[in-house]
N, C-alpha and C positions, 0 to 999 in steps of 0.2 A: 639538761633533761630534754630528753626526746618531745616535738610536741608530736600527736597521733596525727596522723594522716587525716582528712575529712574523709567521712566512710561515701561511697559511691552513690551518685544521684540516682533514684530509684525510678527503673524505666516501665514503664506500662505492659502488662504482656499483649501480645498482640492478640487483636478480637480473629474469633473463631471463623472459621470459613463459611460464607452462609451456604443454604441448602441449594441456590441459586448457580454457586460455582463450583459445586459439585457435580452440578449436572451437566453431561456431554451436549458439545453444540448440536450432534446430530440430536439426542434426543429431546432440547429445545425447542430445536425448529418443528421436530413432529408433537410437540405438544402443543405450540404455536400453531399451526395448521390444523390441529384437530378442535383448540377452541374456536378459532376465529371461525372455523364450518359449523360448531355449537351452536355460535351466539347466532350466526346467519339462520342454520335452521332453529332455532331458536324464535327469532322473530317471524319469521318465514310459517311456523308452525299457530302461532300464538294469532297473529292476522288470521289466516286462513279459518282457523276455528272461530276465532271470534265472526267473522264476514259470513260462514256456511250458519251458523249458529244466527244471526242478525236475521239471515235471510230465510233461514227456516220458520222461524217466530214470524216472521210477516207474513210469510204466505199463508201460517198458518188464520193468525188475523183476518186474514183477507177473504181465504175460503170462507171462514166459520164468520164473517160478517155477511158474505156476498149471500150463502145462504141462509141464514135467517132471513135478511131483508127480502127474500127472493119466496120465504115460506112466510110471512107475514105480509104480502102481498098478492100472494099466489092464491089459487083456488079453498074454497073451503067447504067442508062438510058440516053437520049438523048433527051430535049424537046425545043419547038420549039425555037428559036434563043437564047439560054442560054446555059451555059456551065453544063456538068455534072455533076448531085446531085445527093445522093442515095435515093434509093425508098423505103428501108426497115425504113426510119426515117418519112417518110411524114405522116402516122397514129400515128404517137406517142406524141399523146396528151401532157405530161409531160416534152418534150422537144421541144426548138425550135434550126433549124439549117438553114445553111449558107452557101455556099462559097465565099471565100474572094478572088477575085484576086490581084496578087502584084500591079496595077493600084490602087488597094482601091474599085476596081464596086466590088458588091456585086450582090450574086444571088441566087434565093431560094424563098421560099413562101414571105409573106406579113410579118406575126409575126418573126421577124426576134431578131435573139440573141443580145446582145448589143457589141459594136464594141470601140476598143480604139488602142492605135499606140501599145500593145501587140502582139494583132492580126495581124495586117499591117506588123509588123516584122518577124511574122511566115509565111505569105505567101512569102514575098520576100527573105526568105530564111536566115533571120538574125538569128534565133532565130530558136531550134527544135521543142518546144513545149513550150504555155504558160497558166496558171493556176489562177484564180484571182476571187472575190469576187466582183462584182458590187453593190454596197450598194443601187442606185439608184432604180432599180427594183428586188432587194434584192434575187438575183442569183448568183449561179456558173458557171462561163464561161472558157471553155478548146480550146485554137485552135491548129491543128494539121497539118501537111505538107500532103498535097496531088497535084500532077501532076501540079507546077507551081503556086499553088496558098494554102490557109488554109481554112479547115474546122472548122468551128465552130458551137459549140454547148453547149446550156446552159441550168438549170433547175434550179426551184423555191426552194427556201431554205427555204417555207414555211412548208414544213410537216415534217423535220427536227426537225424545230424551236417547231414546235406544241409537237413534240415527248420530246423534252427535256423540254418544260413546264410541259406537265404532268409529268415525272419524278419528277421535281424539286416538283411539288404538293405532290404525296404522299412523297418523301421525309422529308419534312416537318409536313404531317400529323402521319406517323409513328413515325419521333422523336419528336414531341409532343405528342403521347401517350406513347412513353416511359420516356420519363421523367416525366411524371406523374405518370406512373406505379412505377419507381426509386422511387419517391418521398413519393409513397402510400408506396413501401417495407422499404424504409427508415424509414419511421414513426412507418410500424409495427417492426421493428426489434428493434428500438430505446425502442419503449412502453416495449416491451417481455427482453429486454437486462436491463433498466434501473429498472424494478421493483423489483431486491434486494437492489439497489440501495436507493430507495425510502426505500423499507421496515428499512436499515439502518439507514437512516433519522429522519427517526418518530422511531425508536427504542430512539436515541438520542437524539432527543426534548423530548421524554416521560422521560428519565433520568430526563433531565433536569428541567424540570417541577414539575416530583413526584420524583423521588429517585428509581423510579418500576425497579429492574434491571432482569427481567425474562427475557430469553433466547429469540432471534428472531427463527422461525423455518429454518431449511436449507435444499436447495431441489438443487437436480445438482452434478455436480463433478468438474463445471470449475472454474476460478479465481474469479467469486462472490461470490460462493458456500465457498470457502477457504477464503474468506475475512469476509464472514456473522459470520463462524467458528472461524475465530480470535477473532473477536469481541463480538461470545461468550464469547470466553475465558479472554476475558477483563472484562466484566459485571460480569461472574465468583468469577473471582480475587478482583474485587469490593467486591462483593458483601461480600468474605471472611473476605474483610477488614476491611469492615463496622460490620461484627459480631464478630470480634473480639476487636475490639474497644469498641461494646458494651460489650461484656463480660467484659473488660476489667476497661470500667468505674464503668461498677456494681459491679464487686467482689473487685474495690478501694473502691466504695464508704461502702460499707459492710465493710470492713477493717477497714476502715478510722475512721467507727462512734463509735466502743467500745474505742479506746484511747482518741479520744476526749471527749468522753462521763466522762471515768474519771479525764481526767485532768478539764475538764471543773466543775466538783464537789468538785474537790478538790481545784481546783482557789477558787471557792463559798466559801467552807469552811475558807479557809485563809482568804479572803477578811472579812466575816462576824464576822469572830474571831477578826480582827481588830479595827473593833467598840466598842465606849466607855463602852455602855452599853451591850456590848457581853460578853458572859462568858469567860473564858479566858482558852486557852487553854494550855493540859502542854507541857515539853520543848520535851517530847520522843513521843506526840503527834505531833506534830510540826515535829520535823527529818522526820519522819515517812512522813508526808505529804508530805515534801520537797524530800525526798528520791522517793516515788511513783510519784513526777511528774517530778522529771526527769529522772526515766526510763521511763514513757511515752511516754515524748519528745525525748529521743534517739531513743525508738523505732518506733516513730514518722518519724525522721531525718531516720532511715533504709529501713523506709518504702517506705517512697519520692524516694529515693538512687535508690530502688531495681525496684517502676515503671519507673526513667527515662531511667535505664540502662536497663529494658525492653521494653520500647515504643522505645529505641535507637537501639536492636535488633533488630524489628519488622520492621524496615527501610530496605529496600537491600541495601546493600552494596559489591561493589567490593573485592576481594580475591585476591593479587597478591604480597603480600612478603613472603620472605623464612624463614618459622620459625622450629629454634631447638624447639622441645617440650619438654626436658630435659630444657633447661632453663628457658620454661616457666611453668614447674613446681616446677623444685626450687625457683624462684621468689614467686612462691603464698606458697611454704612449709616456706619462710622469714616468710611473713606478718603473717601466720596461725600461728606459734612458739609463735609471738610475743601477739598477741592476744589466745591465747588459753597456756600460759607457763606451764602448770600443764597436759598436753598432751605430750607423746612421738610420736615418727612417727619414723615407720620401714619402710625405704625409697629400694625400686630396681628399679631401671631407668634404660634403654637401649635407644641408640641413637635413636629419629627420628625425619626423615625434612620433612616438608608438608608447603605445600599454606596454607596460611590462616591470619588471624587478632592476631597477639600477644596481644592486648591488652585485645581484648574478649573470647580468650581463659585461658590467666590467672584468668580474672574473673571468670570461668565458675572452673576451678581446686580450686579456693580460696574458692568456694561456695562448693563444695565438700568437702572439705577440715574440711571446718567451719561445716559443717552438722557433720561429723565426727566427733569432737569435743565435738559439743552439747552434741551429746550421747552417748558419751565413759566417764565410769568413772576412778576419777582419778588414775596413776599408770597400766592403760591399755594401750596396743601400738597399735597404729592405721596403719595399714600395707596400701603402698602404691606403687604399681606396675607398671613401664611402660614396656610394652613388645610386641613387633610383632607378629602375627599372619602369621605362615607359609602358603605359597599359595593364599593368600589371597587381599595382598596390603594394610593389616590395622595393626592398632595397638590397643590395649586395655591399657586405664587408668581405673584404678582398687582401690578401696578406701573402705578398709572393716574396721568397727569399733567393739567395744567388746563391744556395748549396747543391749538392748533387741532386737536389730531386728527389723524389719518388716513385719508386719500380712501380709499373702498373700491374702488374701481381700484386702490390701491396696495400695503394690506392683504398681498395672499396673496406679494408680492415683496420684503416688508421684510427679511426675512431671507434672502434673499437676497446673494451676496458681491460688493462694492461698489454695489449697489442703493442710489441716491437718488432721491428725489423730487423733483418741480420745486421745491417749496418748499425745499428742503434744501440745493440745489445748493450755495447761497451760505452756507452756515454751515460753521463747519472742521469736520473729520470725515473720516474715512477711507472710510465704509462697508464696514464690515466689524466692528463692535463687535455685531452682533445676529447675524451670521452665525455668528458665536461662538458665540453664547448656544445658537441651533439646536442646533451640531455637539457643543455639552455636553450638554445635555437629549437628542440623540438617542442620544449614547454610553453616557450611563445609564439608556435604555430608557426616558426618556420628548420628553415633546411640546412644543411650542411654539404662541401663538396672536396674533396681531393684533387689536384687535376696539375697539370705541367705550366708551369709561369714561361709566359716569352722570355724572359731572362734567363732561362734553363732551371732553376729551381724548383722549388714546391709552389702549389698555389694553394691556398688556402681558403674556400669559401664560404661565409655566413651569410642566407636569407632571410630575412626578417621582415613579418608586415607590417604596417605604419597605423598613424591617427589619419582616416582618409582627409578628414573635414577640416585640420591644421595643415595638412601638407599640403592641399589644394590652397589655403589663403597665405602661404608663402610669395 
């Protein structure tokens, strides 16, 4: 019996996009710009009013105290059965006045100030002066000690009140043209700010879409301008990559089709020789066959070897152990002995430490090495040098054989990937064991060279720069 499957863990749908990133950066920033000039006129409006407002009320205090005390001192007249009031206030339209006696009679014109037990205390002497706000008929009333009883007098908090409305109007209509204005500068600084921005964009969907990696144009000096410029150099570096890939697959597959081409003829042949009615082949035809298809197939098996240890190159990789290079040349002078016995090697080594990849550096000396080899015949000594370079910080691996050399037409191409010579064609070999050696020496920052051995052969040279602060305590 079947047991059922456990039915599938049950995944959360994902939460909703908020309203935040829905919104375009340009239009952020101009919202961003338009509050923060809000809040600014905002505060900016709110002081101001409250300070012209503070200051209005005092002066007005100050008038409407200065002159009472100025009219309860000032000159007086005598009218008919009334106590004395002054005559300099009886024309002044904008106020009305009083005397209050400590009894509470009052006396004075008709339109009289408004009256409360404030007043009443300042005439009978409770009280110096009192100051107060009648909301009723929406004045300010001051009463003052004068001869036994208070003067008062009061005026309309209307043209005040008016004064600080219109205030508050433009107030309000200024910082609503500024915050509009905010919000206009906003937008254009965001449109003018964000258009590398954009051009980035659609740089990268075009990537994306076609593969087109031409350069975006760059204008400016500031951090878009240095970002546009990186990103050059990213599309750049693509773009290398992608052609070296293609190079890469085309001179395999150009490689690739002369051995298969023969093995593939010689499979034919065997198979066909197998049949009944085939003619039959002899047995030093046959070796023969067998013999050509398995150097094919090694040279097959060298070929693979030699692109993955250069597509494995072609990768970056970090640099950070300490390697003796003496030992990683005796290491690849082992494997060379062994594969090459009918070679000698006239070995001069001198100490040196450098950063770098032991493993891809031995390759890179084995392949020199081996080239060596190929074209040294036998009973020739193949001279092999490691030595420093005074003043410099480098050192020179040096690999000269006693073959025919190297055409100087050929020289600056050897290291080149699948690069042979006319003379080379016909030897096995991949082309590609020196291209190696290059893409080692340049990955650890140093050089490679071609050139004529005083012995009449090839020379062969690798630059490489060292641990300065180990090499100097040798």
């Amino acid at each position: 019996m079947a047991v059922p499957a456990p039915p599938p863990p049950e995944v959360d749908d994902p939460p909703p996009p908020s309203r935040l990133q829905k919104v375009s950066l340009r239009n952020r920033v101009t919202w961003l710009a338009a509050m923060c000039v809000a809040g600014a006129v905002a505060l900016v409006s709110v002081g101001a009013f409250v300070t012209v407002r503070d200051s209005l009320y005092q002066q007005l205090d100050e008038s409407l105290t200065e002159r009472a005390v100025e009219a309860a001192e000032g000159p007086l007249v005598r009218t008919a059965d009334l106590q004395q009031v002054p005559v300099a206030f009886f024309v002044a339209t904008n106020f009305k006045i009083n005397v209050l006696s400590a009894d509470g009679t009052v006396f004075g014109p008709e339109e009289r100030p408004p009256m409360s037990v404030l007043e009443l205390s300042v005439a009978k002497g409770e009280a110096q002066r009192s100051l107060r706000t009648d909301k009723a008929s929406n004045s300010r009333v001051v009463a003052v000690p004068t001869r036994n009883a208070a003067l008062v007098m009061s005026t309309s908090l209307q043209p005040t009140q008016r004064t600080l409305a219109q205030l508050s109007v433009v107030l309000v209509v200024m910082g609503g043209a500024g915050i509009l204005l905010a919000a206009a500068a906003g937008t254009a600084v965001a449109r003018a700010g964000l258009r590398p921005v954009q051009r980035l964009t659609a740089a990268a969907e075009r990537v994306a879409l076609t593969g087109d990696l031409r350069p975006i144009p760059v204008s400016g000096d500031d951090e878009l301008a240095r970002l546009t410029t990186s990103f050059n150099g990213m599309l750049s570096a693509l773009a290398e990559s992608q052609e070296r890939q293609r190079r890469l697959v085309a001179d395999a597959g150009h490689e690739l089709r002369t051995p298969l081409t023969s093995l593939r003829t010689n499979l034919e042949l065997l198979l066909a020789a197998a049949r009944p009615d085939a003619p039959t082949l002899s047995e030093q035809d046959r070796q023969e066959m067998f013999s050509d298809v398995q150097a094919q197939v090694e040279e097959l098996s060298a070929l693979v070897g030699d692109l993955v240890e250069l597509a494995r190159e072609d990768t970056p990789q970090a640099v950070h152990e300490s390697v003796d290079l003496v030992e990683v040349v005796e290491r690849a002078l082992s494997r060379a002995r062994r594969r090459a016995p009918r070679t000698e090697f006239d070995v001069h080594l001198n100490r040196w430490v450098m950063m770098g990849d032991a493993t891809a550096l031995e390759r890179a000396v084995l392949n020199l090495l081996d080239n060596a080899a190929k074209w040294s015949p036998d009973g020739v000594h193949v001279r092999v040098d490691l030595r420093p370079e005074e003043g410099t910080g480098l050192a020179a691996l040096e690999v000269a054989d006693g073959g025919p050399g190297i055409a100087e037409g050929d020289r600056p191409h050897v290291f080149e990937r699948f690069y042979r010579s006319s003379h080379a064609r016909t030897l096995p070999g991949s082309g590609l064991g020196l291209s190696i050696v290059k893409q080692v020496a340049e990955r650890h920052g140093g050089s490679v060279l071609a050139a004529q051995a005083p012995e009449g052969g090839a020379l062969l040279r690798m630059t490489l720069p060292g641990d300065s602060q180990q090499n100097e305590q040798q």
